[in-house]
BAVO-637120 format. One record per residue: residue number from 1; residue in three letters; x negated, y, z negated of N, C-alpha, C in turn. Coordinates in Angstrom, 1 decimal, padded with zeros to 4 digits. Example, Ala and Ser with C-alpha at 12.3 -4.5 7.8 and 13.67 -1.06 7.14 Angstrom:
<gukes>
{guke 1,"ALA",{-013.2,-005.7,-007.8},{-012.3,-004.5,-007.8},{-013.2,-003.3,-007.8}}
{guke 2,"SER",{-012.8,-002.2,-007.1},{-013.7,-001.1,-007.1},{-012.9,000.0,-007.9}}
</gukes>
This chain:
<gukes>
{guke 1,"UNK",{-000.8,-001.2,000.0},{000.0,000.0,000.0},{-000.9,001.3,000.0}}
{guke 2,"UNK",{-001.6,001.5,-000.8},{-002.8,002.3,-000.9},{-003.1,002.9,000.7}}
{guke 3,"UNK",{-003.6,002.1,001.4},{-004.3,002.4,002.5},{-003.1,002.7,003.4}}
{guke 4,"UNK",{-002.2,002.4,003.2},{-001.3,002.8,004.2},{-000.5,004.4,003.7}}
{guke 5,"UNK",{-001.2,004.8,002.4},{-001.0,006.2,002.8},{-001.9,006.6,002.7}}
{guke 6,"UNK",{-003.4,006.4,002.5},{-004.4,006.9,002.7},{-005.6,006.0,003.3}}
{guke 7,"UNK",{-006.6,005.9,003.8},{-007.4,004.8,004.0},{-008.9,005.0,003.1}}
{guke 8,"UNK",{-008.8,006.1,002.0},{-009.8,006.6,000.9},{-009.3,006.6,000.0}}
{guke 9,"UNK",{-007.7,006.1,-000.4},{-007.1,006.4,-001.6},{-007.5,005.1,-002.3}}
{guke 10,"UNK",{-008.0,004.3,-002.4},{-008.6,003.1,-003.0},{-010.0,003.2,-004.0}}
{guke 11,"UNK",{-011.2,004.3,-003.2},{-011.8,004.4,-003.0},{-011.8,005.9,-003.8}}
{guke 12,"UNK",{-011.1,006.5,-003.9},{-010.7,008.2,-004.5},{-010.2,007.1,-006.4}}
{guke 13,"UNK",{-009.5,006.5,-006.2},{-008.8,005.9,-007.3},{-009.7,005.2,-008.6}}
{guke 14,"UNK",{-010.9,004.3,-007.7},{-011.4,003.0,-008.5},{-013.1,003.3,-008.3}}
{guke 15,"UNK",{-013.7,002.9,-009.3},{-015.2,002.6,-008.9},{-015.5,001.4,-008.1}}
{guke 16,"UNK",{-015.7,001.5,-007.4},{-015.3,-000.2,-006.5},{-016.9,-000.7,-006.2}}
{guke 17,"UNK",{-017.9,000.2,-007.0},{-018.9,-000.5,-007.1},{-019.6,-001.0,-008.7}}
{guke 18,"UNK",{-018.3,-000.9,-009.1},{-017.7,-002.0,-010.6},{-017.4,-002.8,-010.5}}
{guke 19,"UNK",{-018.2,-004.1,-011.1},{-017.0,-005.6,-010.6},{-016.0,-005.7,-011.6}}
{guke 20,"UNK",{-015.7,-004.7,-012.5},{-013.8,-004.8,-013.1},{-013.4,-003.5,-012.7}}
{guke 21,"UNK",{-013.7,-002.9,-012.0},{-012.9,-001.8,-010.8},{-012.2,-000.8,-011.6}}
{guke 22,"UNK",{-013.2,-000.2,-012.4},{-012.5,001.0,-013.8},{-012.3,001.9,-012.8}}
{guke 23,"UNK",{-011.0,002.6,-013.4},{-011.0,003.9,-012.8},{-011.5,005.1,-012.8}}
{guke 24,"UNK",{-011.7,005.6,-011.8},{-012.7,006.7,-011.3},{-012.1,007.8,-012.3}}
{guke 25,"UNK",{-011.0,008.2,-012.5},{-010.7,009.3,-013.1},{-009.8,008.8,-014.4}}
{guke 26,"UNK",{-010.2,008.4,-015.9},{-008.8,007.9,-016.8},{-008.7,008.7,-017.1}}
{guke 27,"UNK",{-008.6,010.2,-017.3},{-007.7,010.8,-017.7},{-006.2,011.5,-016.6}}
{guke 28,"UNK",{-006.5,011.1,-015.9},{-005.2,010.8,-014.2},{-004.3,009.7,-014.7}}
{guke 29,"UNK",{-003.0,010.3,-015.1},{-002.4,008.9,-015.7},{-001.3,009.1,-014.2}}
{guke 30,"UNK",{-001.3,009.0,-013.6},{-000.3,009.3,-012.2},{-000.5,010.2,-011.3}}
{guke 31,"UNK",{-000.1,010.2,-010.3},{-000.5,010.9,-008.8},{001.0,010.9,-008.3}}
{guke 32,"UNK",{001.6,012.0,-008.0},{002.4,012.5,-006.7},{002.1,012.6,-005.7}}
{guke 33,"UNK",{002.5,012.0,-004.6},{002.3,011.9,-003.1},{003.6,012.7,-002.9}}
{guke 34,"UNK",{002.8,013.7,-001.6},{003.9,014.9,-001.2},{004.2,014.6,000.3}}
{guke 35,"UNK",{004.3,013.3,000.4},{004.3,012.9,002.1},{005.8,011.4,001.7}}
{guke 36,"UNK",{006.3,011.6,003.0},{007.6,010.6,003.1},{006.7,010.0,004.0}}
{guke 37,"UNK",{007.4,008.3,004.0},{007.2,007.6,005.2},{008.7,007.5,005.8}}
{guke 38,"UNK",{008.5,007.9,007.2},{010.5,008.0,008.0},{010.3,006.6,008.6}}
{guke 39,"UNK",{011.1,006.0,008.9},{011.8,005.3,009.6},{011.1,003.9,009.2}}
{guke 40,"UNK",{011.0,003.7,008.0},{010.5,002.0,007.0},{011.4,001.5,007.2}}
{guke 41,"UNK",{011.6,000.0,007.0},{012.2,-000.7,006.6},{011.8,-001.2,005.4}}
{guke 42,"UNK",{012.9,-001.6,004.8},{012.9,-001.8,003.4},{013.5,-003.0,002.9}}
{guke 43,"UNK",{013.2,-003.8,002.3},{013.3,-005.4,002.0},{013.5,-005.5,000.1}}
{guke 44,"UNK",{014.7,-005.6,-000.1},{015.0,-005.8,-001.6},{014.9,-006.9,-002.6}}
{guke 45,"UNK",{013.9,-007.9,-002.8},{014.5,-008.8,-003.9},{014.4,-009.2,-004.9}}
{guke 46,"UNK",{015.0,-010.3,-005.6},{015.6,-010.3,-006.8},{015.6,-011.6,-007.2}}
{guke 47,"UNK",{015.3,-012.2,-008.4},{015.8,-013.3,-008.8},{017.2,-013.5,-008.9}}
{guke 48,"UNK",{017.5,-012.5,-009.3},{019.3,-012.6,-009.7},{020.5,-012.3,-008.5}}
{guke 49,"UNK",{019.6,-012.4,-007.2},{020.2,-012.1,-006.2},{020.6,-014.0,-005.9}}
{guke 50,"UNK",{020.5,-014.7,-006.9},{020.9,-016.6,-006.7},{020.7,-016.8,-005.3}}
{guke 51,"UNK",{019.4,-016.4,-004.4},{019.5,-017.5,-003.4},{019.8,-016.7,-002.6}}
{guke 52,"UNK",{020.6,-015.7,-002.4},{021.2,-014.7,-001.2},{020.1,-014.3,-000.8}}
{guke 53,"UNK",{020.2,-014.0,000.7},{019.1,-013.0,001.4},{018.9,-011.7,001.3}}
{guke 54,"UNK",{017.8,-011.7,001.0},{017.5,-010.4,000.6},{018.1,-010.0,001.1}}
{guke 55,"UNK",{017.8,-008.0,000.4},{018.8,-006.7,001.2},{018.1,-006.3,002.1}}
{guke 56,"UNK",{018.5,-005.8,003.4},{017.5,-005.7,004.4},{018.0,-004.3,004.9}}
{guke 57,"UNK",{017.3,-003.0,004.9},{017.6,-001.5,005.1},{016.3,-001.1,005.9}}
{guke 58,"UNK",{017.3,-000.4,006.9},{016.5,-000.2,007.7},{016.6,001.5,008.2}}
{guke 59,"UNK",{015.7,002.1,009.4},{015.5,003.4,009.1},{015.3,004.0,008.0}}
{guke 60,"UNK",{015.1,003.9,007.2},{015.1,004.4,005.4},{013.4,005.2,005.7}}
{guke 61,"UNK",{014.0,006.4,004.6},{012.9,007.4,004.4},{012.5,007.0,002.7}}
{guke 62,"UNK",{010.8,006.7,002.5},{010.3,006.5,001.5},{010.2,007.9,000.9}}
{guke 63,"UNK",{010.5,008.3,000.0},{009.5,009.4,-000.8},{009.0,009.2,-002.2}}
{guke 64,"UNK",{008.9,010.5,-002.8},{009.2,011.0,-004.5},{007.9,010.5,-004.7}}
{guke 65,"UNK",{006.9,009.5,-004.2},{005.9,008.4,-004.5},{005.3,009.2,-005.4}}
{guke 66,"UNK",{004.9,008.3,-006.7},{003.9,008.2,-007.4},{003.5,006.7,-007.8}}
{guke 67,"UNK",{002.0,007.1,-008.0},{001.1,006.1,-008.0},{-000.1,006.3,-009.3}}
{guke 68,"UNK",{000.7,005.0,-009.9},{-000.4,005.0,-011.3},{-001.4,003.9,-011.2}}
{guke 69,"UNK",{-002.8,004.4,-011.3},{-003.8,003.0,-010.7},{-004.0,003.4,-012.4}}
{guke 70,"UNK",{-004.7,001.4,-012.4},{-005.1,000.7,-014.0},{-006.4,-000.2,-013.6}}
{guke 71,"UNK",{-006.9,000.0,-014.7},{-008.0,-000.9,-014.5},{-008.3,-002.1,-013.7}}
{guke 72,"UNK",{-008.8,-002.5,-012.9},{-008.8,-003.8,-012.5},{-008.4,-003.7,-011.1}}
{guke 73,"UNK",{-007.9,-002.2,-010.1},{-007.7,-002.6,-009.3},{-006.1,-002.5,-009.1}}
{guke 74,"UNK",{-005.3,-002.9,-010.2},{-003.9,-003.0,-009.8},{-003.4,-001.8,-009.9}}
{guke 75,"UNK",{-002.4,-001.3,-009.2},{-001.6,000.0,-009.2},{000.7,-000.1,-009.5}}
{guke 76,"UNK",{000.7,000.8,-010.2},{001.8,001.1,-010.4},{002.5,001.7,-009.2}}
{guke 77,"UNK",{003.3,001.4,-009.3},{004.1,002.2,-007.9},{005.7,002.6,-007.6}}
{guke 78,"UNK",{006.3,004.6,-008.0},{007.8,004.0,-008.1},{007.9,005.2,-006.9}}
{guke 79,"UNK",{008.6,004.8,-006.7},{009.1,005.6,-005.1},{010.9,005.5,-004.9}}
{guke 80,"UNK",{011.3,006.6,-003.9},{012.9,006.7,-003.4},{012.8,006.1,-002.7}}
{guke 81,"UNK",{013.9,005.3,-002.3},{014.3,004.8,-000.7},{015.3,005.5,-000.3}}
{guke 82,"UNK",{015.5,006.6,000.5},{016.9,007.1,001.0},{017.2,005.8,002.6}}
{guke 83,"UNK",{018.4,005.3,002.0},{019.0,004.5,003.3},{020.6,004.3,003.5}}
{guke 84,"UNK",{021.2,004.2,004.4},{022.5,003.9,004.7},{022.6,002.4,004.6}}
{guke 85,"UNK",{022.8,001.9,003.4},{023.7,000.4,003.2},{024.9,000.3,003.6}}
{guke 86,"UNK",{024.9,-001.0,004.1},{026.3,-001.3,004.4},{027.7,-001.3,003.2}}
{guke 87,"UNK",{028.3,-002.0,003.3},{029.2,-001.5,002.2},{029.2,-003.0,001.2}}
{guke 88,"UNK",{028.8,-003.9,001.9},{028.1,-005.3,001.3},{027.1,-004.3,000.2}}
{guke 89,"UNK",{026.2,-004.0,001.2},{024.4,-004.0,000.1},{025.2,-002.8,-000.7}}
{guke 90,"UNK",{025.7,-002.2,-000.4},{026.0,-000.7,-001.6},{026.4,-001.8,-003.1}}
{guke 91,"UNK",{027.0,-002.7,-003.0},{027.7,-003.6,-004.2},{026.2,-004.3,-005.1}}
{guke 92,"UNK",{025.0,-005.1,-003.7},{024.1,-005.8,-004.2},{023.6,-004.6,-005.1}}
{guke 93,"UNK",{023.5,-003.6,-004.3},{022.2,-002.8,-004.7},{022.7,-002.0,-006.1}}
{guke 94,"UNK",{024.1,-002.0,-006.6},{024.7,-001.5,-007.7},{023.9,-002.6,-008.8}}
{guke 95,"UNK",{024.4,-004.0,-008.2},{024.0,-004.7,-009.4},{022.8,-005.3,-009.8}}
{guke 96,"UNK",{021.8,-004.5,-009.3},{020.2,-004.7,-009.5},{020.2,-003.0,-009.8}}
{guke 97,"UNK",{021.0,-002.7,-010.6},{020.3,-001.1,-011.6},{019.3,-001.4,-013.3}}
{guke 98,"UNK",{018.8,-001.3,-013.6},{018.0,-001.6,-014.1},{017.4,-002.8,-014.3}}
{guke 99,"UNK",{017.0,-003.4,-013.8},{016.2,-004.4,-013.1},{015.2,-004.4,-012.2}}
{guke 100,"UNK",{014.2,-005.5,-012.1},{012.6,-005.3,-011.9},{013.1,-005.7,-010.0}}
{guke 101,"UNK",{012.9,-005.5,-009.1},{012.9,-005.6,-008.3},{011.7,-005.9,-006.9}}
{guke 102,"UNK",{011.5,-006.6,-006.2},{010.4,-006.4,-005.2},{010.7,-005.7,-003.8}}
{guke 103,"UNK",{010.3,-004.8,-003.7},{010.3,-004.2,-002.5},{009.2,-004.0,-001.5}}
{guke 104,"UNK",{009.8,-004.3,-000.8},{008.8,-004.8,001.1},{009.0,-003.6,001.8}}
{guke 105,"UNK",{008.0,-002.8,001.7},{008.3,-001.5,002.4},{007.3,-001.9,003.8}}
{guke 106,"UNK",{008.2,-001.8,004.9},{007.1,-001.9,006.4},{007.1,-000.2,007.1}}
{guke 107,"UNK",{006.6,000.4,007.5},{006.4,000.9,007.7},{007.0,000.9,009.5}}
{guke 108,"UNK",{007.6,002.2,010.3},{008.0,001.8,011.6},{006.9,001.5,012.6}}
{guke 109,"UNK",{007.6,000.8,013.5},{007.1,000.2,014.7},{005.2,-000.2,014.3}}
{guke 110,"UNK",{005.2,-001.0,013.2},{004.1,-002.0,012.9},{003.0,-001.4,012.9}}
{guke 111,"UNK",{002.9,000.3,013.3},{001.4,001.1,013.3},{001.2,001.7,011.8}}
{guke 112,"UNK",{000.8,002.6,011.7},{000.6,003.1,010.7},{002.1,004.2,010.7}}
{guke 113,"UNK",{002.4,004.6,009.0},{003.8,005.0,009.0},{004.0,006.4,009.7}}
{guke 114,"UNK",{004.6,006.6,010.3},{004.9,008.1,010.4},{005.3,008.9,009.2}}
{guke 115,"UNK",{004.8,010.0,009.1},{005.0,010.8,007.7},{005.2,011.9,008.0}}
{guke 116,"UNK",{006.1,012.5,007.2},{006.7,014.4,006.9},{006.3,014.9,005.8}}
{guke 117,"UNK",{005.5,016.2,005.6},{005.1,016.6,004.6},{006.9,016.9,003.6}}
{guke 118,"UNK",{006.2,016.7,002.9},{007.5,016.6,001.7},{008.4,018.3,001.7}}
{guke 119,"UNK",{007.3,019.0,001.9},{007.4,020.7,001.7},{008.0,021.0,003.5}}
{guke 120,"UNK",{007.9,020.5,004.1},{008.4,020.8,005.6},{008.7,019.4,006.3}}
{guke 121,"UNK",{010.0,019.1,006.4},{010.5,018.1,007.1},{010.9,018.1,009.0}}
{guke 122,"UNK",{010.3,019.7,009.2},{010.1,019.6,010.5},{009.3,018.9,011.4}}
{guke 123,"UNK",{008.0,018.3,011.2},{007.5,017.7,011.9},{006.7,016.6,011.2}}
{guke 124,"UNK",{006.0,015.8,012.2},{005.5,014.6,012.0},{004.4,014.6,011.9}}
{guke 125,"UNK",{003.3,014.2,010.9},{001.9,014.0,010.3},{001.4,012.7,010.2}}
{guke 126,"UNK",{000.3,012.7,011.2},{000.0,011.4,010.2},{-000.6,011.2,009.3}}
{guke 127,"UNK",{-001.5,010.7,008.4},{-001.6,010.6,006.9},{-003.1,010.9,006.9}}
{guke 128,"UNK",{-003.6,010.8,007.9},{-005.4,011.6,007.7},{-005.4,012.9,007.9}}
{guke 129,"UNK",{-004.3,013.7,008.4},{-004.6,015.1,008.6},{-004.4,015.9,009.9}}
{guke 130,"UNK",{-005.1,014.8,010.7},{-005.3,015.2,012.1},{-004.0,015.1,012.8}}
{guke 131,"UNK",{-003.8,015.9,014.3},{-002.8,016.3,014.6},{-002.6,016.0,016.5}}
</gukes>
């Protein structure tokens, strides 16, 4: 996930020339990302979903992201999904409210995601800068 909104945010985050991968900055307890990813898909599951297939949303705009890195490499991660569910998934997605959930965020058409700065939703960026 990391690299797909940055390809130095791994690398900005961790000493990675640590073999238990401490973090480069502990007193950083979370990071805001001010960038959306548009047109993800988004993959919902659940143990308590008994067996049903996942929720599957598509076009959906990621935002809000923040990202809390921990020792070792592992990172926290909570993020929006704005999407149009059907009127099925609006019921699933009611009854996974407080609940641990797995989310499969792909990014569109299999490249790297297209992104809108958070502060101007008029146009498209990609995530190094360049234009």
């Amino acid at each position: 996930m990391l690299a797909t909104l940055h390809p130095g945010l791994e690398a900005t985050l961790f000493r990675l020339n640590d073999p238990d991968l401490a973090l480069a900055y502990p007193e950083i307890e979370s990071i805001g990302w001010k960038r959306s990813l548009m047109g993800a898909t988004v993959d919902i599951s659940n143990e308590s979903l008994f067996g049903e297939k996942d929720i599957h949303l598509t076009a959906c705009e990621v935002d809000k992201i923040v990202i809390a890195a921990q020792t070792g490499g592992s990172v926290g991660i909570t993020v929006r999904v704005k999407a149009s569910p059907d009127a099925d998934d609006v019921g699933r997605i009611y009854e996974l409210q407080q609940q641990d959930v797995l989310l499969t965020i792909t990014p569109s058409r299999g490249g790297p995601a297209p992104v809108v700065n958070a502060d101007q939703h008029s146009g498209r960026l990609p995530l190094d800068g360049t234009k």
